[in-house]
Residue frames relative to the residue before (quaternion, step in Angstrom):
aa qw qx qy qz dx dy dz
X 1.0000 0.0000 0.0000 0.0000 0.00 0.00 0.00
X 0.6142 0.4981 -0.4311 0.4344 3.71 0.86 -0.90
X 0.5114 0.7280 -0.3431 0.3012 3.49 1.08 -0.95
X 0.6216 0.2675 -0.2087 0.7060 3.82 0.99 -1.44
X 0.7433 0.3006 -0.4307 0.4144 3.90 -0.96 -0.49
X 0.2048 0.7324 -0.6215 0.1882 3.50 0.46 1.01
X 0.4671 -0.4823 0.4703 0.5728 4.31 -1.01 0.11
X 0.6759 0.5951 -0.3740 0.2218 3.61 0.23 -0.80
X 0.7492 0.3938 -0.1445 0.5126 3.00 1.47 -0.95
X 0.5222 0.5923 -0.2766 0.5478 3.24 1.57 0.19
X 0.6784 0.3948 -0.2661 0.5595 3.43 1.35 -0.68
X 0.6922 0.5360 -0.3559 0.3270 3.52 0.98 -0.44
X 0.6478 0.4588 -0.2448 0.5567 3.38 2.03 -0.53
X 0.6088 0.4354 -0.4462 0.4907 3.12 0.92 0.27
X 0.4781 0.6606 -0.2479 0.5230 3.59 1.26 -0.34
X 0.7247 0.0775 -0.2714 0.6286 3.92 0.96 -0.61
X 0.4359 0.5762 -0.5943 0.3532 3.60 0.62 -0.02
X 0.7195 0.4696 -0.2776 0.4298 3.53 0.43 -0.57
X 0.5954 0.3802 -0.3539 0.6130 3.96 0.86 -0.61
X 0.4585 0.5562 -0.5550 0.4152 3.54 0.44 -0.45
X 0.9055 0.4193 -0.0078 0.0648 2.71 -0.43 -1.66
X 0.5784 0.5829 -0.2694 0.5031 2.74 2.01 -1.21
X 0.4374 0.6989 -0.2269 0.5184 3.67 1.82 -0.99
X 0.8362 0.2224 -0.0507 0.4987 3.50 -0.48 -1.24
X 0.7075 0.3549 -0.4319 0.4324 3.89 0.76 0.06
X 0.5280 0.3984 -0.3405 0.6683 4.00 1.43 0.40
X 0.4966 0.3408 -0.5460 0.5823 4.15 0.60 0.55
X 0.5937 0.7048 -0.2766 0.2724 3.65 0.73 -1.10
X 0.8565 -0.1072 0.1038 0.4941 2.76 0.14 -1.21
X 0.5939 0.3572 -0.5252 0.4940 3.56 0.80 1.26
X 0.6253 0.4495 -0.2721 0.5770 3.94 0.72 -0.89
X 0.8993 0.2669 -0.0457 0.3433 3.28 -0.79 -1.20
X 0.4979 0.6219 -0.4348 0.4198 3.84 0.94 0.10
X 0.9148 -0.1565 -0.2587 0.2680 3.00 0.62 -0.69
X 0.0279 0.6869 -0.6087 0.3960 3.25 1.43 1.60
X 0.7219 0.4541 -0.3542 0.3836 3.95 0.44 -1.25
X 0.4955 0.6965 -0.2688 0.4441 3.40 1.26 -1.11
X 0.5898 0.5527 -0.4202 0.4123 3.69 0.65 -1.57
X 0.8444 0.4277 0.1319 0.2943 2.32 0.01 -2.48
X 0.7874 0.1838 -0.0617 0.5852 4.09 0.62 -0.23
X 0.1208 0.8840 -0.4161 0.1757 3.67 1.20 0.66
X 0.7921 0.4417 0.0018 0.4214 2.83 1.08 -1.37
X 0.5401 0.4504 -0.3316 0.6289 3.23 1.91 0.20
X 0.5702 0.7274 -0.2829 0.2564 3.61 1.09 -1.02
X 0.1946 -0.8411 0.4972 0.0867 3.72 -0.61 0.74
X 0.3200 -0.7553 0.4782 0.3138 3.59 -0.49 0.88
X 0.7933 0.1850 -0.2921 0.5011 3.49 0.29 0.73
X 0.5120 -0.6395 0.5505 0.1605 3.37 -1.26 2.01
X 0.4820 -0.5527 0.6526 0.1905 3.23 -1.72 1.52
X 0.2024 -0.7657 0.5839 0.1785 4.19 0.07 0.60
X 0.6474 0.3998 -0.3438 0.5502 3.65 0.87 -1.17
X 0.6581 0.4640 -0.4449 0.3919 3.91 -0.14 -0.44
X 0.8640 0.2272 -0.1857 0.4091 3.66 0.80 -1.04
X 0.4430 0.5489 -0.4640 0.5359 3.15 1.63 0.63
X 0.6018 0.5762 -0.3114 0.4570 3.99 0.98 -0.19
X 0.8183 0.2332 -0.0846 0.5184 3.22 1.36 -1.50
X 0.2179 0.5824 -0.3581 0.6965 3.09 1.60 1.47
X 0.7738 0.3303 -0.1428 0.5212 4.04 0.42 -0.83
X 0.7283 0.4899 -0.2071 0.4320 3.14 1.19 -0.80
X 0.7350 0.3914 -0.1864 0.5214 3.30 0.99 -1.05
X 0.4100 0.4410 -0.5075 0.6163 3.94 1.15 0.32
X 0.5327 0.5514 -0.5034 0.3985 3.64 -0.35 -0.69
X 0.7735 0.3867 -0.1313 0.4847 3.32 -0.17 -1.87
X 0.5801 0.3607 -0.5174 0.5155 3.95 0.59 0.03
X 0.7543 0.4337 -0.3190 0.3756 3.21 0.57 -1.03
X 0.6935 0.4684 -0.3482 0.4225 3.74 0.43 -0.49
X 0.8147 0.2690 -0.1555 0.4896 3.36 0.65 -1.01
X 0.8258 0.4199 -0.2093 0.3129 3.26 0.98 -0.09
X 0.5870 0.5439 -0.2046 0.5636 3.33 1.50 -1.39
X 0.6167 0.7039 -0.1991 0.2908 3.24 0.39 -1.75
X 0.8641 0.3979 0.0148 0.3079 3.01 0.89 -1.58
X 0.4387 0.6407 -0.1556 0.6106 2.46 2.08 -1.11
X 0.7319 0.3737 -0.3484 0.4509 3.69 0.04 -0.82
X 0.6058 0.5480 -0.4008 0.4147 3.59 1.00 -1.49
X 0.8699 0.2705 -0.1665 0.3774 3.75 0.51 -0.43
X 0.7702 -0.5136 0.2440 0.2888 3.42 1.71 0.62
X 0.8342 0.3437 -0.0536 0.4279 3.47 1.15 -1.14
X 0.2407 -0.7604 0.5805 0.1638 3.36 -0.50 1.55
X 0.6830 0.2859 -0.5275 0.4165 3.77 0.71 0.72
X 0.2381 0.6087 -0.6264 0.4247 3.67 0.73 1.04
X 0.7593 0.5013 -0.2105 0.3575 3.27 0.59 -2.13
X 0.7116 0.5398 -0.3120 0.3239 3.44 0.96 -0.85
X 0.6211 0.5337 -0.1955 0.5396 3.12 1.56 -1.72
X 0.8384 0.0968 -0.3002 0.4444 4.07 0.12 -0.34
X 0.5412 0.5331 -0.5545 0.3398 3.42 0.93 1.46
X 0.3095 0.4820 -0.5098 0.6418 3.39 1.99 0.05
X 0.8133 0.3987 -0.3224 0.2750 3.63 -0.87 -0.69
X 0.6522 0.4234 -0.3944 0.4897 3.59 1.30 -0.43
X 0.6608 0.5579 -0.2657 0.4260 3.40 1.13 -0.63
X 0.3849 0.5513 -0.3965 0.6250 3.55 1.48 -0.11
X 0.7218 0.4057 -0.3207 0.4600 3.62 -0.42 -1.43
X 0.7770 0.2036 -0.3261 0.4984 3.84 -0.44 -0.92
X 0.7419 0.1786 -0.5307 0.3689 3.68 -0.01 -0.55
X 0.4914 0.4903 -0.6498 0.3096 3.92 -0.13 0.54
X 0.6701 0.5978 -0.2608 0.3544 3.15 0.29 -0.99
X 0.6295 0.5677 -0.2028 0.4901 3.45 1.58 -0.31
X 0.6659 0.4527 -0.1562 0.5720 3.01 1.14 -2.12
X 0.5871 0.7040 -0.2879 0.2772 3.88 0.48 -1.57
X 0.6373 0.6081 -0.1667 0.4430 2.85 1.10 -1.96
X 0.7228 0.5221 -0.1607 0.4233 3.51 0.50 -2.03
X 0.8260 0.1992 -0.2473 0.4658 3.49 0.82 -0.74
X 0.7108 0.4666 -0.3904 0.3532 3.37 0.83 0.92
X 0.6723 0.3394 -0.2238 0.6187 2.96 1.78 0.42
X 0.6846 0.4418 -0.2485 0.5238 3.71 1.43 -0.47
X 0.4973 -0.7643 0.3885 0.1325 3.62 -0.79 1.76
X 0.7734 -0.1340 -0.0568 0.6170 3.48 -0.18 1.55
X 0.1801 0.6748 -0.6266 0.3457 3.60 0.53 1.59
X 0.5653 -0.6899 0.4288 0.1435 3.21 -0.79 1.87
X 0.1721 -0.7520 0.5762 0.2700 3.90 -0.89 0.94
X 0.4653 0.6882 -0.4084 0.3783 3.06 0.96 0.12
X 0.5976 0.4577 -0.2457 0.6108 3.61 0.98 -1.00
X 0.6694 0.3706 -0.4672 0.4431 4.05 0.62 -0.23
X 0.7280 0.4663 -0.3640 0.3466 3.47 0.60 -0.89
X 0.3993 0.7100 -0.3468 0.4649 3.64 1.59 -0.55
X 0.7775 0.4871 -0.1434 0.3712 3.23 0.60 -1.72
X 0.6138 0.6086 -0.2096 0.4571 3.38 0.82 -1.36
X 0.6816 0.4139 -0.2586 0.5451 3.74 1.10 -1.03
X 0.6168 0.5215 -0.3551 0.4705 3.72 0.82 -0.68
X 0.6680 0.5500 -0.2979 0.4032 3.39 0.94 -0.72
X 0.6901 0.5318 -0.2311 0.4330 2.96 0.82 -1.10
X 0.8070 0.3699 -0.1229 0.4436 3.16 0.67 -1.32
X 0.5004 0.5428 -0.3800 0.5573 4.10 1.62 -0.12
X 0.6867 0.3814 -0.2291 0.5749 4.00 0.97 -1.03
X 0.6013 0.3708 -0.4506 0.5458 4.14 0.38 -0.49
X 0.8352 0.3973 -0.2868 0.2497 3.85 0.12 -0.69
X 0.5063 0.6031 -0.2523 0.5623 3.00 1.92 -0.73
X 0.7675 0.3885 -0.2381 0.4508 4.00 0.84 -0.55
X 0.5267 0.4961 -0.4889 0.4872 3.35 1.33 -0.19
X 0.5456 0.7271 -0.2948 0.2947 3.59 0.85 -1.47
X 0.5554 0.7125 -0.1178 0.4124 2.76 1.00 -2.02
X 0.5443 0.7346 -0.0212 0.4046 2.88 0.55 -2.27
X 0.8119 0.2714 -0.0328 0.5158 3.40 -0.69 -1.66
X 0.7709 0.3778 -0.3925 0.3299 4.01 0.58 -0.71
X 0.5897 0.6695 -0.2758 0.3578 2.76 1.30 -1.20
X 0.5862 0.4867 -0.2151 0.6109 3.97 1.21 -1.08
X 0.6588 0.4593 -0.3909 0.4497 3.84 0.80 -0.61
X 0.5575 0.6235 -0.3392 0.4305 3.80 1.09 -1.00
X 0.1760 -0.7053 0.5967 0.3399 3.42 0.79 -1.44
């Protein structure tokens, strides 16, 4: 255990927690409010679960960081970081969107194919970033 709660690894998740976020809270609430609105109104609650997206917020850094950052640095290559942060961001946001439109009644494909690109492209940029500070820090 001392091994992961290292500072390094503590600075590096705090390091994409922040690109995350700064990223995906300006898709939030300037892009994608009301595109989500259009299109998923009728599922939409007027008040944010904070604990749910403060969890899936903690969780999904991790996974950049474990499977992606981590690795990326251990071998050097900010197009590792880029190429399996498009791909991690594919995998979880399918698994989200996929889900919704194969089990949720008249769940926009539009809103998956939306999603799937945001993913990709919020997790590939957020690990290169990552990436590039983390190597800039020393």
């Amino acid at each position: 255990m001392s091994q992961i709660l290292t500072l390094e690894n503590i600075r590096n998740y705090a390091i994409a927690l922040a690109i995350f976020l700064a990223i995906d809270m300006v898709w939030l609430n300037v892009i994608a409010k009301s595109l989500y609105a259009r299109h998923l109104g009728y599922l939409m609650t007027s008040r944010v679960n904070i604990a749910a997206a403060f969890i899936f917020y903690m969780l999904f850094i991790l996974g950049i960081v474990v499977f992606v950052v981590n690795p990326a640095l251990m071998a050097q290559s900010w197009q590792m970081a880029l190429g399996l942060g498009v791909l991690f961001g594919l995998v979880c946001y399918a698994t989200y969107d996929l889900t919704n439109l194969a089990t949720v009644r008249d769940w926009p494909a539009v809103i998956t194919i939306i999603d799937l690109v945001w993913g990709m492209f919020v997790s590939g940029i957020t690990s290169l970033l990552s990436y590039v500070a983390i190597r800039l820090l020393g």
